[in-house]
BAFI-939701 format. One line per 8 residues: number of its first residue (from 1); their letters; for each residue z, x, y of C-alpha. Coordinates in pm, 1 decimal. Last residue first. Example, Ala and Ser with C-alpha at 12.3 -4.5 7.8 and 13.67 -1.06 7.14 Angstrom:
REM residues 2
2> sa> 714.0 1367.0 -106.0 ~ 780.0 1230.0 -450.0 $
***
This chain:
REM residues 251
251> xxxxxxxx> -228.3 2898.8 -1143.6 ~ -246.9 2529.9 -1306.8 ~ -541.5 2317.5 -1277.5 ~ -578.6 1935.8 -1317.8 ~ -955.5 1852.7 -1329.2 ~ -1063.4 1500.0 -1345.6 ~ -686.8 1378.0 -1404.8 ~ -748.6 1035.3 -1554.4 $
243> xxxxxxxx> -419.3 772.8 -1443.1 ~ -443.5 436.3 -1619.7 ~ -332.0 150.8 -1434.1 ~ -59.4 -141.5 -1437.2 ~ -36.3 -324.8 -1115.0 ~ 211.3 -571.9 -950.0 ~ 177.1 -667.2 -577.0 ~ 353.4 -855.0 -341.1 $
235> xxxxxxxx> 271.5 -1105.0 5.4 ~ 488.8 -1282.4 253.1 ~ 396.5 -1417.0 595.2 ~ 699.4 -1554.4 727.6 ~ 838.6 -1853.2 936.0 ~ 1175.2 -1764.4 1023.2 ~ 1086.7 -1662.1 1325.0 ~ 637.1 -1699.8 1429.0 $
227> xxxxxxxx> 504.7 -1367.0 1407.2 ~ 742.2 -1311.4 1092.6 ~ 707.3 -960.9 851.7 ~ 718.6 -934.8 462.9 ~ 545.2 -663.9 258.0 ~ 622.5 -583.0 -96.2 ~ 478.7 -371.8 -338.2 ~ 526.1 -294.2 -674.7 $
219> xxxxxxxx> 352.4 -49.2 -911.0 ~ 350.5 52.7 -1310.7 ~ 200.6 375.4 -1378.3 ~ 31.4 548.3 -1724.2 ~ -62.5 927.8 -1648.1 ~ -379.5 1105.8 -1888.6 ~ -480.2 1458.9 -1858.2 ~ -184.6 1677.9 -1944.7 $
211> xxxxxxxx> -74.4 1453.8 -2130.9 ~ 86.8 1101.4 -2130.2 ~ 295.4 1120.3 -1842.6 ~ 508.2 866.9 -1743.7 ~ 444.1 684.1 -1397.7 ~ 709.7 426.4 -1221.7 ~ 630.8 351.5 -885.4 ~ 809.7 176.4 -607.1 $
203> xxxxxxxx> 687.7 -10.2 -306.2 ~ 870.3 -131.7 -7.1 ~ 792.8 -281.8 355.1 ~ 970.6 -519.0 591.4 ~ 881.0 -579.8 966.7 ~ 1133.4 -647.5 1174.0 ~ 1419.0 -486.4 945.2 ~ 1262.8 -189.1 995.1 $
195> xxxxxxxx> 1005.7 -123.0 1243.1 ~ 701.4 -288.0 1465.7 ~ 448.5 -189.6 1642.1 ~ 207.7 -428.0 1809.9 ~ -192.1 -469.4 1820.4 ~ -334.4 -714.3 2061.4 ~ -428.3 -457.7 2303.6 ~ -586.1 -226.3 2016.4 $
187> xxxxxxxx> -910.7 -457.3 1988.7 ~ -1093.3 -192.0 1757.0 ~ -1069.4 -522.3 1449.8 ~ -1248.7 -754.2 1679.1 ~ -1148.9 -1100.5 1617.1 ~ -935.8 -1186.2 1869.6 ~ -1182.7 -923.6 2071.4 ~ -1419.9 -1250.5 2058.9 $
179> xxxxxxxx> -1206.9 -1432.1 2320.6 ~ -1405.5 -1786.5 2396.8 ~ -1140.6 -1988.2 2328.9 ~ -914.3 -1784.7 2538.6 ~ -522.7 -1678.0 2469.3 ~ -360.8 -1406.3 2693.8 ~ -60.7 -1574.8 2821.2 ~ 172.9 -1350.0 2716.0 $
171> xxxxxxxx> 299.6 -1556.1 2468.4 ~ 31.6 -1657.1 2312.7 ~ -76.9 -1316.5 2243.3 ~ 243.0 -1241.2 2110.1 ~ 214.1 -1511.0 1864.5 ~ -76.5 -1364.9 1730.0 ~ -356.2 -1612.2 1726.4 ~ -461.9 -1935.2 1531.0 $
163> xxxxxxxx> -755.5 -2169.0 1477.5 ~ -727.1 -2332.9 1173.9 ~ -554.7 -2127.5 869.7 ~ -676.5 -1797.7 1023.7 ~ -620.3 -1588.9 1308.4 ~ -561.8 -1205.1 1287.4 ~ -279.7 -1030.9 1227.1 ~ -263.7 -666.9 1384.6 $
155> xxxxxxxx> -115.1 -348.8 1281.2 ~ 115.9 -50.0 1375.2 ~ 407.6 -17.6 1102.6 ~ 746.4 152.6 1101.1 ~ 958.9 311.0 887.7 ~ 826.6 145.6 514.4 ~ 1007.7 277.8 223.6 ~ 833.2 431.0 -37.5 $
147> xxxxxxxx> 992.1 502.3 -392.5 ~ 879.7 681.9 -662.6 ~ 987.3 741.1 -1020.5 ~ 797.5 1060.3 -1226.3 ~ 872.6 1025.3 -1650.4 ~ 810.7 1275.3 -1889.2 ~ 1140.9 1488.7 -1814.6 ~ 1288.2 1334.8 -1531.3 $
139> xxxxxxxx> 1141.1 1356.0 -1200.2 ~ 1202.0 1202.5 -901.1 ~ 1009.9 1091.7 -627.7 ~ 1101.8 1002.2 -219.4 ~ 911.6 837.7 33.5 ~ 992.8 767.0 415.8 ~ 706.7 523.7 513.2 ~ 403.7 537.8 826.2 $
131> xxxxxxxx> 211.5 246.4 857.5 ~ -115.3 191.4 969.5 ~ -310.7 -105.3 1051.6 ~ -521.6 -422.0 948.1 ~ -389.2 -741.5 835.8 ~ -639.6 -999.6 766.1 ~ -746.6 -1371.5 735.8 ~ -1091.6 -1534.5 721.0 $
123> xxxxxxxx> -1136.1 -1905.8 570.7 ~ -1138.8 -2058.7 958.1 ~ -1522.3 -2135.6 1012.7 ~ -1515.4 -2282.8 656.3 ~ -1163.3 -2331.4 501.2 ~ -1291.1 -2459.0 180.9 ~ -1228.7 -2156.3 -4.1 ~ -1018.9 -1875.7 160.1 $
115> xxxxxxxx> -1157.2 -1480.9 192.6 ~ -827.5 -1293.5 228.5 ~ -839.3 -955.5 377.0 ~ -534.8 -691.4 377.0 ~ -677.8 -338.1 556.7 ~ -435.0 -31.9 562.9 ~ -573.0 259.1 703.9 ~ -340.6 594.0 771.3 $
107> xxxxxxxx> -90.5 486.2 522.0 ~ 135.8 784.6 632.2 ~ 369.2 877.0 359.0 ~ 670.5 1117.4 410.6 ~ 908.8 1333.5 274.7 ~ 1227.0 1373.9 7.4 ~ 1145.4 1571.1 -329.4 ~ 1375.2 1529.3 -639.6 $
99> xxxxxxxx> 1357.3 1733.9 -973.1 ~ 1601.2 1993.0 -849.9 ~ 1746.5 1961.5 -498.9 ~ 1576.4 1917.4 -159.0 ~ 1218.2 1935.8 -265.9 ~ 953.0 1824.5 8.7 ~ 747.9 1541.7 45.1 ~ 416.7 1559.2 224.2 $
91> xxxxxxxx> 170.9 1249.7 228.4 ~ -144.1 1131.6 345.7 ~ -315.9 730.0 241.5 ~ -633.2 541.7 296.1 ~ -557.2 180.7 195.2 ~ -798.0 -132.4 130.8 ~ -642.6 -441.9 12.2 ~ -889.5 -733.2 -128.8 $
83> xxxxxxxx> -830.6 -1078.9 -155.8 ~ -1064.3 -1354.2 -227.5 ~ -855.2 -1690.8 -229.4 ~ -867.2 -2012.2 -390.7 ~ -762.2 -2388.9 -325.6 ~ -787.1 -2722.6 -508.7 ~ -544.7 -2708.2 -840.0 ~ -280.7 -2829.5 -665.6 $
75> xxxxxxxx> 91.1 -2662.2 -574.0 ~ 26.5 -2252.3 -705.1 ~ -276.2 -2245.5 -506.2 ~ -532.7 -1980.5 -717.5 ~ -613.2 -1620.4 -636.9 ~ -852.0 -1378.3 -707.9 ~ -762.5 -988.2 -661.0 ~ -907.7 -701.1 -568.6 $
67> xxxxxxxx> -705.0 -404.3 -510.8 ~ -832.8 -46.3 -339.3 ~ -653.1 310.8 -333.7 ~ -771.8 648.9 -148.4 ~ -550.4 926.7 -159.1 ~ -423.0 1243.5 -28.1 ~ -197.6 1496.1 -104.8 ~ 98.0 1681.5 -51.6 $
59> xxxxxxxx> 407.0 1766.6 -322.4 ~ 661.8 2034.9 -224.8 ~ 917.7 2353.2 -314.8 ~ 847.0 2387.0 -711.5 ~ 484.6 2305.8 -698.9 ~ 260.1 2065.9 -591.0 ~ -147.6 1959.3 -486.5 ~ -241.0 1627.6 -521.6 $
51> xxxxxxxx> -635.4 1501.8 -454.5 ~ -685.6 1153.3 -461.5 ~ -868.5 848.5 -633.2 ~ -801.3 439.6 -639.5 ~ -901.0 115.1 -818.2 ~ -763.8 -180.1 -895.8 ~ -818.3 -463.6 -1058.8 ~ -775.6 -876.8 -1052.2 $
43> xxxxxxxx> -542.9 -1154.3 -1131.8 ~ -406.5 -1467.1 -889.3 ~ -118.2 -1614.7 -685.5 ~ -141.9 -1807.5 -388.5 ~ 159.7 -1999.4 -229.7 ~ 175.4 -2355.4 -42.6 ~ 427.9 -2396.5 161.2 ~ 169.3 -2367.8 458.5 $
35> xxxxxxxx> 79.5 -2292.0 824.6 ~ 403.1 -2077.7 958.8 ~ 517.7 -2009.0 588.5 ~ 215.5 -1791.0 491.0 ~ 280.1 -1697.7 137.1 ~ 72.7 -1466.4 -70.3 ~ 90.6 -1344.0 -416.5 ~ -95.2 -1026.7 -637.4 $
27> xxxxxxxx> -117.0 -966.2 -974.0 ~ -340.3 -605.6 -1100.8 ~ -480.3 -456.3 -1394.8 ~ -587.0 -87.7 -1389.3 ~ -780.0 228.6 -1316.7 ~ -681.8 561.4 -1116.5 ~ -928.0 856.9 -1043.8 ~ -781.8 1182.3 -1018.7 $
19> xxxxxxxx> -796.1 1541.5 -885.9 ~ -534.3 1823.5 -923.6 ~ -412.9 2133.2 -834.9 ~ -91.6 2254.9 -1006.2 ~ 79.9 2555.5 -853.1 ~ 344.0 2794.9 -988.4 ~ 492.3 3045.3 -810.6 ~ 830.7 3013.6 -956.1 $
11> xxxxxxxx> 686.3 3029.2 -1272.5 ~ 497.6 3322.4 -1240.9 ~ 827.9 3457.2 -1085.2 ~ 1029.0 3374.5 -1378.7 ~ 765.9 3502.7 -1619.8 ~ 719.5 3841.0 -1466.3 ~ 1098.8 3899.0 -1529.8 ~ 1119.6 3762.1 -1818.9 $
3> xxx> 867.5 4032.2 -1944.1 ~ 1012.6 4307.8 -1741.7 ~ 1372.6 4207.1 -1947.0 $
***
């Protein structure tokens, strides 16, 4: 009985502190109704690291993640794009019933950038922001599912596909030739905040654990928001990557 005893409150006070560095594959698409029909879709890799900490009452952590991705036009065989997506990430979820935690993720960076041939002056796009999403994961025996749901984002577009601007900026009046804070990335006037169902976010993850060292993951993400209605910007994400825990330890 002492024995089970100090068992069942070792494992009750169990931590695992860990440090990884993801690898993978990745597919990516992009739509911009407002300029084109045309869509881009393309391969490429990703990369990302973090530091997780969790036990039986919550998960926190922080991460780092990057996608690169080369894309073709899916209507003519002129037409690619350099895409990259930057995020720096935070998040706390907390257990509400066995196997399931409920919190939030705060995408404290999140930079989009498209690099367009034969656009010249006019070939660079972004999204830059933050977003903040209610996430949830649950775990059953090997397997960890997660699901993000995005709350509300603060970002800017910028111009691109000729010489565009924010629709809000047009609206207000605001548009110059000559503007260089268009471009500037610091330029918080032209940023706006939007929420559900205004702007559209989800991602889900399915990882099953290999060992004690090694995680396998499948990801989706998809982001959908309108500056000009019903004419969308639309881009996803698929990636398959291979999870290394650098040191994963247990007290």
């Amino acid at each position: 009985m002492l024995f089970c005893s100090i068992s069942l409150l070792q494992l009750h006070a169990q931590n695992t502190n860990s440090f990884y560095v993801d690898m993978g594959g990745s597919f990516s698409t992009f739509q911009d109704v407002k300029y084109s029909n045309v869509r881009y879709n393309g391969f490429g890799g990703e990369f990302g690291m973090g530091y997780q900490k969790e036990n039986q009452k919550a998960i926190w952590g922080v991460n780092f993640n990057a996608m690169f991705t080369s894309e073709k036009a899916d209507k003519h065989n002129v037409g690619t794009a350099r895409t990259n997506n930057l995020t720096v990430g935070a998040k706390y979820l907390y257990n509400v019933k066995r196997n399931l935690f409920v919190g939030a993720t705060w995408d404290i960076l999140d930079l989009y950038k498209k690099d367009f041939d034969g656009l010249q002056n006019n070939s660079g796009y972004d999204i830059i922001g933050s977003t903040l999403w209610a996430s949830g994961v649950y775990d059953y025996k090997k397997f960890r599912f997660g699901l993000d749901v995005g709350l509300a984002s603060y970002f800017r577009e910028s111009r691109g596909f000729a010489f565009s601007v924010p629709q809000n900026v047009m609206e207000s009046g605001d548009f110059d030739y000559q503007n260089g804070k268009f471009d500037d990335h610091f330029a918080f006037k032209y940023y706006e905040l939007r929420t559900m169902p205004r702007h559209f976010q989800v991602r889900t993850t399915i990882r099953y654990q290999l060992s004690n060292k090694f995680s396998i993951a499948y990801k989706w993400h998809l982001r959908k928001f309108s500056e000009v209605k019903k004419y969308p910007v639309t881009y996803g994400a698929h990636s398959i990557s291979i999870r290394y825990n650098v040191f994963n330890r247990i007290k």
